[in-house]
BADRENNU-139651 format. One record per residue: x, y, z of N, C-alpha, C in turn; residue in one letter; residue number from 1. Coordinates in steps of 0.1 Angstrom, whole numbers, always signed. Each point is the difference from the previous one (the first is absolute). Layout:
// BADRENNU-139651
<site <X Y Z> <X Y Z> <X Y Z> 'A' NUM>
...
***
This chain:
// BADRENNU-139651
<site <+84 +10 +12> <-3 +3 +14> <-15 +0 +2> 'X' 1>
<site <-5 -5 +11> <-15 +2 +0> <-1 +2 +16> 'X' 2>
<site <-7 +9 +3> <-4 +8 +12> <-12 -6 +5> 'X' 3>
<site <+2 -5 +11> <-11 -4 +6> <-3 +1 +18> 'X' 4>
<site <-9 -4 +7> <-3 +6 +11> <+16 -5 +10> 'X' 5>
<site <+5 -14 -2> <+14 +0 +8> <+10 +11 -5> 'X' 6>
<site <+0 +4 -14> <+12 +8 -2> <+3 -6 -16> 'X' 7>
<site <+11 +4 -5> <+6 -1 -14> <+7 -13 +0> 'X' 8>
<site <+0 -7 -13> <+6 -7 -3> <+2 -4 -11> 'X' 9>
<site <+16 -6 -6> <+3 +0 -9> <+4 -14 -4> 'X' 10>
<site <-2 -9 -11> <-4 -16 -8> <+14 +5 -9> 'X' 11>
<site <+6 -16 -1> <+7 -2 -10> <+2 -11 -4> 'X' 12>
<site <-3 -2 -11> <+1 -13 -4> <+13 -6 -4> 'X' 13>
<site <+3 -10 +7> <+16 -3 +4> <+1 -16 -12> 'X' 14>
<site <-9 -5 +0> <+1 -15 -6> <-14 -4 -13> 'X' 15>
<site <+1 -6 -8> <-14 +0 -8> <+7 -10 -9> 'X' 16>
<site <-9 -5 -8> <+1 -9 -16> <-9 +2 -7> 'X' 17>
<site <-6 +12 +5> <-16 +3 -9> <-9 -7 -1> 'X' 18>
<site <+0 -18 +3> <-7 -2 -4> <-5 -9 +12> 'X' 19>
<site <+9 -1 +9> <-7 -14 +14> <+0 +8 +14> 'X' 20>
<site <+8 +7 -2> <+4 +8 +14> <+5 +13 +0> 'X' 21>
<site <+3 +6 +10> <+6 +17 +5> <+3 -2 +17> 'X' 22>
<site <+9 +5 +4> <+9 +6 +7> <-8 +13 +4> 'X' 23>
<site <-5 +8 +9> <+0 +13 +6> <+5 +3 +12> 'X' 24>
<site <+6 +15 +1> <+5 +0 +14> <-4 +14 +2> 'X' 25>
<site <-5 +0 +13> <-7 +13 +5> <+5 +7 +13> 'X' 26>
<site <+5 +14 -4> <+8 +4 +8> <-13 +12 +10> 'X' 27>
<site <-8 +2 +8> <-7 +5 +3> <+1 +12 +12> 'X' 28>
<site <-4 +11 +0> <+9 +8 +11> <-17 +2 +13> 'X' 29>
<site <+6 +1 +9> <-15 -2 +9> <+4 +12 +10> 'X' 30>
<site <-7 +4 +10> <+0 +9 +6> <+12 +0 +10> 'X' 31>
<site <+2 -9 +3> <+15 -2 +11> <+7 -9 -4> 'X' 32>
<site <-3 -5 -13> <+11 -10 -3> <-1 -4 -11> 'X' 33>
<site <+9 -6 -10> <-2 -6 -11> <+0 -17 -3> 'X' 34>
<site <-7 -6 -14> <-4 -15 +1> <+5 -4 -14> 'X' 35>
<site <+8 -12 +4> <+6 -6 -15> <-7 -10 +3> 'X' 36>
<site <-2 -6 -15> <-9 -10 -6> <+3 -7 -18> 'X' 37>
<site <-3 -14 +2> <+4 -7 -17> <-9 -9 +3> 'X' 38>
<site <-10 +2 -10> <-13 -4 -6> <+0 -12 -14> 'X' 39>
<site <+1 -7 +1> <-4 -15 -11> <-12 +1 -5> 'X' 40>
<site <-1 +8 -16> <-13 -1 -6> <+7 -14 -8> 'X' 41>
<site <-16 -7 -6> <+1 -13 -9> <-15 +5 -8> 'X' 42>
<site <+4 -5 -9> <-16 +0 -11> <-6 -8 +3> 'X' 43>
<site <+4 -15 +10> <-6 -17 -1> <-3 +5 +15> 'X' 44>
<site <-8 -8 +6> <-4 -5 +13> <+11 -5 +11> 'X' 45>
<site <+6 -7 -14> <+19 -7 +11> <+8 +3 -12> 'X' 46>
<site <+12 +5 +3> <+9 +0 -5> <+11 -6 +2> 'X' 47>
<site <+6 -9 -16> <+4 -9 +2> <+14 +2 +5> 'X' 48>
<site <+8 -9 +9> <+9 -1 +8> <+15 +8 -7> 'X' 49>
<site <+0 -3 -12> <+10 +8 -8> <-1 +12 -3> 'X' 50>
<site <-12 +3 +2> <+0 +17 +0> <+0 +7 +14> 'X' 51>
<site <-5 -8 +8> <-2 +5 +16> <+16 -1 +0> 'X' 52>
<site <+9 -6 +1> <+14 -4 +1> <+5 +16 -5> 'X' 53>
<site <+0 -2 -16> <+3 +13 -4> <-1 +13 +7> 'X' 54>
<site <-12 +4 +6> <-1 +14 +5> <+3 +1 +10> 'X' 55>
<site <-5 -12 +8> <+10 -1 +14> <+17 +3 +3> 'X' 56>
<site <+9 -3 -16> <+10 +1 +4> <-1 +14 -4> 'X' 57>
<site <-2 +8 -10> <+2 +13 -1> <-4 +6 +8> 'X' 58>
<site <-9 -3 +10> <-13 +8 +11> <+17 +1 +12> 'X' 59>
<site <+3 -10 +3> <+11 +0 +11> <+12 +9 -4> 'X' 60>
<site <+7 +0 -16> <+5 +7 -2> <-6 +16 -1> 'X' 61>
<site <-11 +3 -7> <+2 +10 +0> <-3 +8 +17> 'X' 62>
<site <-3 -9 +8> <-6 +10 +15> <+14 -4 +5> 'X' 63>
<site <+6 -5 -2> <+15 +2 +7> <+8 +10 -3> 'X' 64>
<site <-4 +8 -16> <+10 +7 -4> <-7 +16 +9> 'X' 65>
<site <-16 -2 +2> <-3 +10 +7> <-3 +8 +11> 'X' 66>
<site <+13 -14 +12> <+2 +6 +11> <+15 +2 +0> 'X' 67>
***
């Protein structure tokens, strides 16, 4: 959790292969409301199509399972 001037929020890393890509999803609580978010880290500049594919599908699954 890290505290900052909008308010708290909490990171989970939902998707990874250690070595090309990650998956994050940020559940953030704000002063009158709260903000969902899924973040595509890459180590490369572009990430290649088969990996973007990959986290995309787990990024849909896993924010579907969290409404």
């Amino acid at each position: 959790m890290v505290l900052g001037v909008a308010g708290s929020a909490a990171y989970t890393v939902f998707a990874t292969d250690y070595d090309n890509y990650a998956g994050i999803f940020t559940c953030q609580k704000l002063t009158f409301a709260h903000r969902q978010s899924a973040t595509i880290l890459s180590r490369r500049r572009d990430l290649d199509k088969i990996y973007l594919d990959k986290v995309c599908s787990v990024t849909y699954i896993f924010l579907s399972e969290c409404f």
